[in-house]
Backbone bond lengths (Angstrom), bond angles and torsions (degrees), N, CA, C in turn:
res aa  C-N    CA-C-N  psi(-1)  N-CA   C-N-CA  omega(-1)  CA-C   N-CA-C  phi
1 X - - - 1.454 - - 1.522 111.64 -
2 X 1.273 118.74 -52.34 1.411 128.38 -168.87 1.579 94.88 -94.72
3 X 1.433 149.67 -10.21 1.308 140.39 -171.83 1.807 110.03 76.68
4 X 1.342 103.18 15.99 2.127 97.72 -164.10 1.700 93.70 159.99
5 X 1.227 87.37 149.54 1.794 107.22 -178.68 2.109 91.01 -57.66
6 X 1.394 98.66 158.85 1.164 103.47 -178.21 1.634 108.46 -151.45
7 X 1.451 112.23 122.56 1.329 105.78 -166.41 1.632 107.84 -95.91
8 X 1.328 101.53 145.64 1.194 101.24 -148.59 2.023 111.12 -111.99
9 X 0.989 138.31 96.18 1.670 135.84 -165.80 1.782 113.17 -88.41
10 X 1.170 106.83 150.49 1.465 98.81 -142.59 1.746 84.44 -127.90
11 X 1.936 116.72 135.81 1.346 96.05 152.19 1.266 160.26 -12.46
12 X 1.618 106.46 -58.05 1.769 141.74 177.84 1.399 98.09 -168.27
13 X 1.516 86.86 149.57 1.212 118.05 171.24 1.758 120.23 -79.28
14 X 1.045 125.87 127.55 1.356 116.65 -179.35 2.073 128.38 -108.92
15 X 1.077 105.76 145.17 1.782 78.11 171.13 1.169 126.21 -110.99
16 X 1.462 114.43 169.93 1.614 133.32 -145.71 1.865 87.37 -61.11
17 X 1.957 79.55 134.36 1.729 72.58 -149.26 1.196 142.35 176.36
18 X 1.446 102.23 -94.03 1.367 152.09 -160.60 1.004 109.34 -68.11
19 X 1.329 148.79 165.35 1.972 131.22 119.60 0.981 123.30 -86.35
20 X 1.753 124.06 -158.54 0.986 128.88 172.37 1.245 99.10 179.74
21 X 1.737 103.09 113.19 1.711 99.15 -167.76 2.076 88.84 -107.56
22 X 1.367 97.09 -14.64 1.728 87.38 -176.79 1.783 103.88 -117.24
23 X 0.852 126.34 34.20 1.540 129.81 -177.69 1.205 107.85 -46.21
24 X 1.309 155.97 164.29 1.513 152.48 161.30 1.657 113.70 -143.46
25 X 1.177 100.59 103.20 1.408 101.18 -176.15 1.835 104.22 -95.26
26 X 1.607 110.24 174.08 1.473 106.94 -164.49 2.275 78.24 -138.13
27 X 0.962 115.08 170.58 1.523 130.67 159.70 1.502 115.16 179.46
28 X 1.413 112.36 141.88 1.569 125.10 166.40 1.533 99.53 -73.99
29 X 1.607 100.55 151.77 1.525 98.84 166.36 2.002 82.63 -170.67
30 X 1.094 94.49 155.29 2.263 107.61 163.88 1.220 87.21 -99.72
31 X 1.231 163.52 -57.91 1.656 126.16 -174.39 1.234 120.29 -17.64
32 X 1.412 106.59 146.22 1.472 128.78 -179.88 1.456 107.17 -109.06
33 X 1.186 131.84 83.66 1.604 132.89 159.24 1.327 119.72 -111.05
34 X 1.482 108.84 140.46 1.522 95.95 150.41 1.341 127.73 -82.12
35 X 1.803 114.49 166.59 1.217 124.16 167.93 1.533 108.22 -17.32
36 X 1.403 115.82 -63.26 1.550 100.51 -151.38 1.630 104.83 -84.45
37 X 1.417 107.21 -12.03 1.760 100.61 -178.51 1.454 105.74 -95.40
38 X 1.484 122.70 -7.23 1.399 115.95 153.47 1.542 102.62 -70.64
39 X 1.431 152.06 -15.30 1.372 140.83 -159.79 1.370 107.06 -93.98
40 X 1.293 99.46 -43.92 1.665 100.86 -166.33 1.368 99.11 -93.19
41 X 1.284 119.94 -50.29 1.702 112.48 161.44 1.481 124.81 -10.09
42 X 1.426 98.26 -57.85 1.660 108.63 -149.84 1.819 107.69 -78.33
43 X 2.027 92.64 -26.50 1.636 91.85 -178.74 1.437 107.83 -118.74
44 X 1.526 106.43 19.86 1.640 107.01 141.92 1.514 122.84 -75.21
45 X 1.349 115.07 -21.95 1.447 130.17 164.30 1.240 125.74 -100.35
46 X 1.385 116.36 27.06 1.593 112.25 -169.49 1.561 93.97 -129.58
47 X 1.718 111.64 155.42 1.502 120.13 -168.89 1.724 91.84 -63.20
48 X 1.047 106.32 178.75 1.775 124.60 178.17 1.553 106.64 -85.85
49 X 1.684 120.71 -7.89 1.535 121.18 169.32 1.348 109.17 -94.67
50 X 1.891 122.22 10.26 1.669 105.71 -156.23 1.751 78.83 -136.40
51 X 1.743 114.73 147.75 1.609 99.84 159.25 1.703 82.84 -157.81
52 X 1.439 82.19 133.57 2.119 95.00 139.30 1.311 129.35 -38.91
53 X 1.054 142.38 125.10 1.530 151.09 145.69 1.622 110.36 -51.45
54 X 1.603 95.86 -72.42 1.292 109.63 -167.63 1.551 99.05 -160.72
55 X 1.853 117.31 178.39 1.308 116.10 -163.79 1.590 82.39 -163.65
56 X 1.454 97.25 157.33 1.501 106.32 -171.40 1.716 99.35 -178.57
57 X 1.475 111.08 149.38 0.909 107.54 -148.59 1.982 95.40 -115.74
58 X 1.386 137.95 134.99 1.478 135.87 -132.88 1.116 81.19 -149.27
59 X 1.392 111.12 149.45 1.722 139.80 154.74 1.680 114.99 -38.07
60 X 1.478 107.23 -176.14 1.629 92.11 165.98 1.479 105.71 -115.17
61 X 1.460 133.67 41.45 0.888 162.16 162.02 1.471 113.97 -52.57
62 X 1.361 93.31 -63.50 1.230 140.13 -151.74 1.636 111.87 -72.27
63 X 1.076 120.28 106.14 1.635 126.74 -171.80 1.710 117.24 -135.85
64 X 1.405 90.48 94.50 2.105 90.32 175.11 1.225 118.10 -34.25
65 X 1.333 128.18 -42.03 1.728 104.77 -175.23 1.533 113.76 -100.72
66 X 1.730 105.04 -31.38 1.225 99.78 -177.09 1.389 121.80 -84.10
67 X 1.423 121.77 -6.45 1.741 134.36 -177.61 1.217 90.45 -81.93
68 X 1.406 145.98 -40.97 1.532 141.79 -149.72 1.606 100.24 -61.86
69 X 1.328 106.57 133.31 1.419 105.90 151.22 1.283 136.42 -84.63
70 X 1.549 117.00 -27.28 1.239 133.93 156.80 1.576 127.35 -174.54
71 X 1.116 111.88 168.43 1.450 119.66 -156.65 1.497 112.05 -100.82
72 X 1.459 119.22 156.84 1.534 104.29 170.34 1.365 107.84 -141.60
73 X 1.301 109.21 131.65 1.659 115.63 179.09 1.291 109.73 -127.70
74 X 1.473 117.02 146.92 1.629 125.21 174.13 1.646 113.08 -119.18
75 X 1.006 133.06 148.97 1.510 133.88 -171.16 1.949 88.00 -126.76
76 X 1.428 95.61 131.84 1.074 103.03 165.26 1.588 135.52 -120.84
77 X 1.546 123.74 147.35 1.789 105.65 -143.45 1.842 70.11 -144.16
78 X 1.554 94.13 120.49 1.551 116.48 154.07 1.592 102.42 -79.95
79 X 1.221 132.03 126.32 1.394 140.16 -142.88 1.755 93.68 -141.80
80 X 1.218 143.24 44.65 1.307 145.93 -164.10 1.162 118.25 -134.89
81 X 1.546 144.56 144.30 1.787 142.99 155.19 1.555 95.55 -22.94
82 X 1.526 103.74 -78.77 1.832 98.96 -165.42 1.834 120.92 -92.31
83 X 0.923 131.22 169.26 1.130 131.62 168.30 1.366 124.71 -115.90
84 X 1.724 105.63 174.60 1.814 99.17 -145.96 1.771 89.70 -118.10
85 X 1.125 85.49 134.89 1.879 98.48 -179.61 1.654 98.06 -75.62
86 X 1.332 150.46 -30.12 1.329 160.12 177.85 1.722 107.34 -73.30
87 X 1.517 114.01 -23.94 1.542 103.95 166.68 1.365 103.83 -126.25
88 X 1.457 116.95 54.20 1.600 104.43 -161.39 2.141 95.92 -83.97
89 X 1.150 103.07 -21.50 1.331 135.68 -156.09 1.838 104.20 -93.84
90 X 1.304 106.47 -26.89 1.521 118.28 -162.78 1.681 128.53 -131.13
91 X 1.753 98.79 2.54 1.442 108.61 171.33 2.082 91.64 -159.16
92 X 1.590 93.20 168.59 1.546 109.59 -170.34 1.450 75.27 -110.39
93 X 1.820 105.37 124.09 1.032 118.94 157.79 1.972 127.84 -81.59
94 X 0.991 122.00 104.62 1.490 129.00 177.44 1.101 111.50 -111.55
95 X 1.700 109.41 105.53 1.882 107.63 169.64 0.990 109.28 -102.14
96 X 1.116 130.27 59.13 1.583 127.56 159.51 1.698 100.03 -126.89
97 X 1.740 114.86 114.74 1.270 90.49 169.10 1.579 161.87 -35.24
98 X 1.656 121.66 118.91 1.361 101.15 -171.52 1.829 109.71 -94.55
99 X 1.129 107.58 140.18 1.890 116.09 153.19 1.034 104.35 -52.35
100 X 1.469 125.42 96.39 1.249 118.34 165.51 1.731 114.41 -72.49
101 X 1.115 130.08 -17.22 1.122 144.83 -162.16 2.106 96.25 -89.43
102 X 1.111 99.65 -71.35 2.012 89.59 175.79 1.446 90.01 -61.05
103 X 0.943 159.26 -30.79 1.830 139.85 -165.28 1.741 100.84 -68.58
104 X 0.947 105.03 -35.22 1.665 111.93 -176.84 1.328 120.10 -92.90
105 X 1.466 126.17 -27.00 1.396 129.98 148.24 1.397 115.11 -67.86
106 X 1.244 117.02 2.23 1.444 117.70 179.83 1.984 97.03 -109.59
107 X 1.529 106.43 -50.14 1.137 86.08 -177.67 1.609 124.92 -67.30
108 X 1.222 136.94 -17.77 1.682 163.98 144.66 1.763 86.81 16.90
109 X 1.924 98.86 -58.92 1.544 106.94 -133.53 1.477 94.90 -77.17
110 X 1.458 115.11 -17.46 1.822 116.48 -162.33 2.171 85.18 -90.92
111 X 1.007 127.73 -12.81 1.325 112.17 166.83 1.647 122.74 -46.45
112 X 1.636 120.11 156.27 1.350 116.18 -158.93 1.537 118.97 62.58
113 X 1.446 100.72 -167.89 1.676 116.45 -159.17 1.961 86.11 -122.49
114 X 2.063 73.33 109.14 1.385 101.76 168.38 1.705 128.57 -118.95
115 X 1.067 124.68 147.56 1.549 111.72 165.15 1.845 118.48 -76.85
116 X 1.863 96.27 95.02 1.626 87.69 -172.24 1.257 122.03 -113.29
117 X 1.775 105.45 58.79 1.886 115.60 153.85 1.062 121.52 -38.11
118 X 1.625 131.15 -6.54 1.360 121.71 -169.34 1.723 89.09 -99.34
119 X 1.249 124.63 -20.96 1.319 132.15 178.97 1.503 133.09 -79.83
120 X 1.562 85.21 -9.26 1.801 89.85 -165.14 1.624 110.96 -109.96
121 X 1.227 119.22 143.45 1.319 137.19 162.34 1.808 117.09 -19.73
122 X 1.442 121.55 115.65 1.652 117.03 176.30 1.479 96.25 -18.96
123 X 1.438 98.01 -73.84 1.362 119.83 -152.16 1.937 121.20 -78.28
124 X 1.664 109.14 13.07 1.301 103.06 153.14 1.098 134.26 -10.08
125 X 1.463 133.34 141.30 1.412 122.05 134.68 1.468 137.83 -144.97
126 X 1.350 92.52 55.61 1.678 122.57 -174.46 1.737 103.51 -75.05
127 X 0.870 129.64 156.01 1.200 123.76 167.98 1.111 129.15 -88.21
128 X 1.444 113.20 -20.30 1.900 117.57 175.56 1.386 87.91 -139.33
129 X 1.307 97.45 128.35 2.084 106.63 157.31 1.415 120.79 -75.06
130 X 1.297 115.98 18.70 1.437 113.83 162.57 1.194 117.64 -106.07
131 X 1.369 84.86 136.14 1.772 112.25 -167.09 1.926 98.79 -123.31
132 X 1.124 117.41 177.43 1.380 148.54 164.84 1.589 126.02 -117.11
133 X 1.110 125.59 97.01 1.416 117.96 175.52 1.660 112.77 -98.36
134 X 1.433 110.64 106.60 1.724 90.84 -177.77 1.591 111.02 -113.88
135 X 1.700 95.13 35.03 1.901 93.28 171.44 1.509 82.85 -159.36
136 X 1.754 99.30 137.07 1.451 90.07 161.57 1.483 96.83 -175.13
137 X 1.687 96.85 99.73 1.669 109.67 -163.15 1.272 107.62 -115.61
138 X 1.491 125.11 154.54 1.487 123.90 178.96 1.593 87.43 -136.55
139 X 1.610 92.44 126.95 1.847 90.25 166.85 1.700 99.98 -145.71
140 X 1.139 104.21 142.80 1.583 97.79 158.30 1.636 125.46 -117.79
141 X 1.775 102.17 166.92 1.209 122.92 165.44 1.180 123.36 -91.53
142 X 0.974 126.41 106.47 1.625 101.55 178.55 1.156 133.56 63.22
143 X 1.754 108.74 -103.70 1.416 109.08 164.20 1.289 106.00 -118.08
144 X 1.494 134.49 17.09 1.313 128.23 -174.61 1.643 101.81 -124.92
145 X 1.752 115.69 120.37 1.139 125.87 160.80 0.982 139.84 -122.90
146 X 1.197 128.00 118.72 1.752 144.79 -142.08 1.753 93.23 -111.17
147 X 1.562 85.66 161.94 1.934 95.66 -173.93 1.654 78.05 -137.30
148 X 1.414 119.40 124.93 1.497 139.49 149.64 1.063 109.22 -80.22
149 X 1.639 116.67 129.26 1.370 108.81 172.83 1.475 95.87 -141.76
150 X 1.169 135.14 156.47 1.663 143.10 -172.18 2.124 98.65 -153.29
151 X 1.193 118.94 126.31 0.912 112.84 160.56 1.807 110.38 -159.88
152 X 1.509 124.50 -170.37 1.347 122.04 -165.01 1.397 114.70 -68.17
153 X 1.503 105.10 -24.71 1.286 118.99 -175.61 1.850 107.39 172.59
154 X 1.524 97.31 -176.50 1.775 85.79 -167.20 1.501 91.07 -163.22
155 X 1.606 103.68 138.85 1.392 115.04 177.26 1.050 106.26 -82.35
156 X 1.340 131.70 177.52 1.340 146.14 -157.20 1.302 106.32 -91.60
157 X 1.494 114.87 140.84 1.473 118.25 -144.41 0.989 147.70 4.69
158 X 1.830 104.65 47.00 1.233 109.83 158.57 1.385 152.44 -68.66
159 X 1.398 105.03 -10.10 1.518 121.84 -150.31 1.577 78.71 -85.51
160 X 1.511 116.34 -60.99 1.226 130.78 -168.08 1.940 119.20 -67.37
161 X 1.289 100.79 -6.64 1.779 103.44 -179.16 1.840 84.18 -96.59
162 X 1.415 123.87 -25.67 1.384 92.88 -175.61 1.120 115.29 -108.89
163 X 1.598 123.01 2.29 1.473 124.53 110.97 1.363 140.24 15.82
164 X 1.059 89.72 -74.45 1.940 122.38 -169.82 1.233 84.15 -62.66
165 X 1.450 99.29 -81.32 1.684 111.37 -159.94 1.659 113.00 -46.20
166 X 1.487 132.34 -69.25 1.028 116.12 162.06 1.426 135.73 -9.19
167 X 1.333 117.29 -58.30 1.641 132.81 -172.91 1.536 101.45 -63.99
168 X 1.405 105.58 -54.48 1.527 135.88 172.73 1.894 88.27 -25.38
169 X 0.942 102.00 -85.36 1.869 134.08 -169.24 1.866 96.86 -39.20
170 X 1.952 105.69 -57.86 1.506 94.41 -165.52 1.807 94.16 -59.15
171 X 1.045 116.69 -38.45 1.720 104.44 -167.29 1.479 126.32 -64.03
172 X 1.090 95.73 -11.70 1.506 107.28 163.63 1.235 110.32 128.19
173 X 1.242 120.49 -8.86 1.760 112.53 -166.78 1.513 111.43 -85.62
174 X 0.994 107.51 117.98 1.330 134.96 161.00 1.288 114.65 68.05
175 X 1.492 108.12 19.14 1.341 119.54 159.01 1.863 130.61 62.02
176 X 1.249 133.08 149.10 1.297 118.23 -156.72 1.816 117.15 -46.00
177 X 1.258 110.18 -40.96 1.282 121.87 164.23 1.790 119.54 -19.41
178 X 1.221 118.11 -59.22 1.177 148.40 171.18 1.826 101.24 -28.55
179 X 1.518 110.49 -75.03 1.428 115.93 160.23 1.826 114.42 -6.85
180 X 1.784 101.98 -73.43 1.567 92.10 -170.30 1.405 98.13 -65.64
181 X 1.538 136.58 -60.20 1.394 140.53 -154.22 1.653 92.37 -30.68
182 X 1.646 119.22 -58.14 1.287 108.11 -169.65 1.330 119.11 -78.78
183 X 0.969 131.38 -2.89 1.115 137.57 -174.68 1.740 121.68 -93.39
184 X 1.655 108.59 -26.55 1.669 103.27 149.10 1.052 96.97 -138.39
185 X 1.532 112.50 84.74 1.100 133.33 164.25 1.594 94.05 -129.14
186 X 1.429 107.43 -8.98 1.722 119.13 -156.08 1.918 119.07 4.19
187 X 0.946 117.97 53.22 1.342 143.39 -161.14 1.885 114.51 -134.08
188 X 1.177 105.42 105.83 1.459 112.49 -163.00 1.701 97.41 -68.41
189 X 0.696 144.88 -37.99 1.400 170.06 -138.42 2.086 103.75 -84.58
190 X 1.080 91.29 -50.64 1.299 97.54 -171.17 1.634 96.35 -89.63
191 X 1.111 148.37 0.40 1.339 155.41 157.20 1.269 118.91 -62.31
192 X 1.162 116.28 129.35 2.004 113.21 160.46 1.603 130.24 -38.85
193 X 1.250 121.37 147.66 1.747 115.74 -174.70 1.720 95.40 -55.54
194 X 1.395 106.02 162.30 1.548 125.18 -177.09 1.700 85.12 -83.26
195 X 1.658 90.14 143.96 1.616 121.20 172.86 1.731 99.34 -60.16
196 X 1.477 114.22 134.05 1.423 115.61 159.13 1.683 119.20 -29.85
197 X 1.180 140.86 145.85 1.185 156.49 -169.23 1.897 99.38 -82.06
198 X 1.123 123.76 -8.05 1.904 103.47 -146.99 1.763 67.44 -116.74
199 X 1.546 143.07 -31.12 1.236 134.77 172.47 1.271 128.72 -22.31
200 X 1.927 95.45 -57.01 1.371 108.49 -164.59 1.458 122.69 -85.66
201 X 1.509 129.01 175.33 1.286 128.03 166.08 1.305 112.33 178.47
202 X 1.248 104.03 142.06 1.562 125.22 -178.40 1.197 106.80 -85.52
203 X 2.136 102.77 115.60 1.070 115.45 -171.00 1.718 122.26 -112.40
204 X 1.025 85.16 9.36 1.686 78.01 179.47 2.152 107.63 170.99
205 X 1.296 129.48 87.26 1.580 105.61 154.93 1.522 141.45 -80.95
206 X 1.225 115.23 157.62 1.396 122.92 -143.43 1.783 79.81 -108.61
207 X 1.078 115.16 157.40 1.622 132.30 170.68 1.337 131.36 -160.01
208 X 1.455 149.74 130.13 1.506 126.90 -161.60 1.016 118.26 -59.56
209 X 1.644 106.21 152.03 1.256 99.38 176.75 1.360 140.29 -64.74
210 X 0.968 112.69 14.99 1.628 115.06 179.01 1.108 124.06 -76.90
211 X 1.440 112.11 -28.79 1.390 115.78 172.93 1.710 113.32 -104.28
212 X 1.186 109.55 43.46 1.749 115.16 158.83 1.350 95.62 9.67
213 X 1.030 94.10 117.55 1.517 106.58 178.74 1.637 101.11 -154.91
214 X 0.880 142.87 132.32 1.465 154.12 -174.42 1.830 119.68 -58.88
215 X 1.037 110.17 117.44 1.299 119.56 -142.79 1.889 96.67 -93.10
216 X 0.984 113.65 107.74 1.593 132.57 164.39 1.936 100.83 60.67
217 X 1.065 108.19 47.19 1.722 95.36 -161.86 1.753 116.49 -58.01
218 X 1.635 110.74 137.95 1.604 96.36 178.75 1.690 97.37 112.40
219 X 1.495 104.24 -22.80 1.331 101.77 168.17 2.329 120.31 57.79
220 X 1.691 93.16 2.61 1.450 102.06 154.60 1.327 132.80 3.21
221 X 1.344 95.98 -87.13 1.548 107.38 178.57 1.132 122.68 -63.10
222 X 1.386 130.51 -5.22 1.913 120.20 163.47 1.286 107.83 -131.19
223 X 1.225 107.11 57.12 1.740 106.08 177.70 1.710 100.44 -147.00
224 X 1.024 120.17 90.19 1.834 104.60 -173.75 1.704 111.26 -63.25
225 X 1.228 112.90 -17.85 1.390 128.86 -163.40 1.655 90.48 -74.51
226 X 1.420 147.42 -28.22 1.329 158.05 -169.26 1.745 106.45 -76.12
227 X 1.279 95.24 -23.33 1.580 120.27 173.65 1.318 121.84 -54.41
């Protein structure tokens, strides 16, 4: 396809796991394709778990992780008595009712640019635990409730330690309050277990506009039914 191995740089990194319905990868190559014979090309050669959206061809400006302005991930929570063998793979099943209402007065407090060591992985290796979160919504359907989160960037299993805690919070423990305690407490320890891995997924990165680049395609992130 590309004429030569082609190394390939990725938005974020995800773990074994995870999804990624908006991933954005970047690669050099001297092939000559267009857009659409890089498209069909790429997922005539790709496993039956991996596909192209779209392909477009960028300056050398242009860098998937480091151009991003920010990232967007959604966690998704089957919220019901029984659970569904069709999302066993694609939502965290919890049958014990959650408050969706304290989960979101709880998440309020992790809004803005915080230091969130209480959020991050033992084994990090970011250099500053400050991050920016400037979305961070919990709403439900029915029986399905999702956590939106968008921020500058995100340490390693974070999305999913504040996850935990949230769910932690709708069930009653220790109530929205709990949120700040862990939060400058900056102490992983005093936090809820990290959200299952098969929950989460990367739904969409943001990049300036200069390089038009196609904005969340597939429409993912507000459709639970895409799930």
């Amino acid at each position: 396809m590309a004429d030569g191995p082609v190394e390939a740089t990725c938005a974020g990194r995800t773990d074994t796991g995870v999804h990624a319905f908006g991933q954005v990868i970047h690669f050099d190559t001297g092939a000559d394709r267009t857009d659409r014979g890089w498209l069909l090309g790429a997922n005539s050669n790709l496993p039956d778990d991996v596909n192209v959206c779209w392909a477009k061809q960028v300056d050398d400006q242009f860098h998937a992780r480091f151009s991003a302005t920010s990232r967007s991930y959604r966690y998704l929570i089957l919220n019901r008595l029984f659970r569904s063998a069709m999302y066993r793979h694609r939502a965290w099943w919890v049958h014990q009712l959650l408050n969706e209402q304290d989960m979101q007065e709880a998440a309020a407090v992790l809004l803005g640019e915080h230091d969130f060591s209480a959020f991050r992985a033992t084994g990090c290796r970011a250099p500053t635990p400050v991050r920016n979160i400037s979305e961070l919504r919990i709403t439900r359907d029915e029986h399905w409730v999702t956590i939106d989160v968008t921020a500058n960037a995100f340490l390693q299993h974070m999305v999913r330690n504040i996850a935990g805690l949230l769910v932690a919070i709708g069930q009653g423990d220790g109530g929205p309050g709990l949120a700040q305690e862990v939060l400058i407490s900056c102490d992983r320890t005093k936090g809820a277990m990290a959200a299952p891995a098969h929950g989460l997924a990367l739904v969409g990165v943001d990049y300036p506009e200069n390089f038009d680049l196609p904005q969340k395609p597939g429409n993912e992130k507000g459709d639970v039914s895409h799930f």
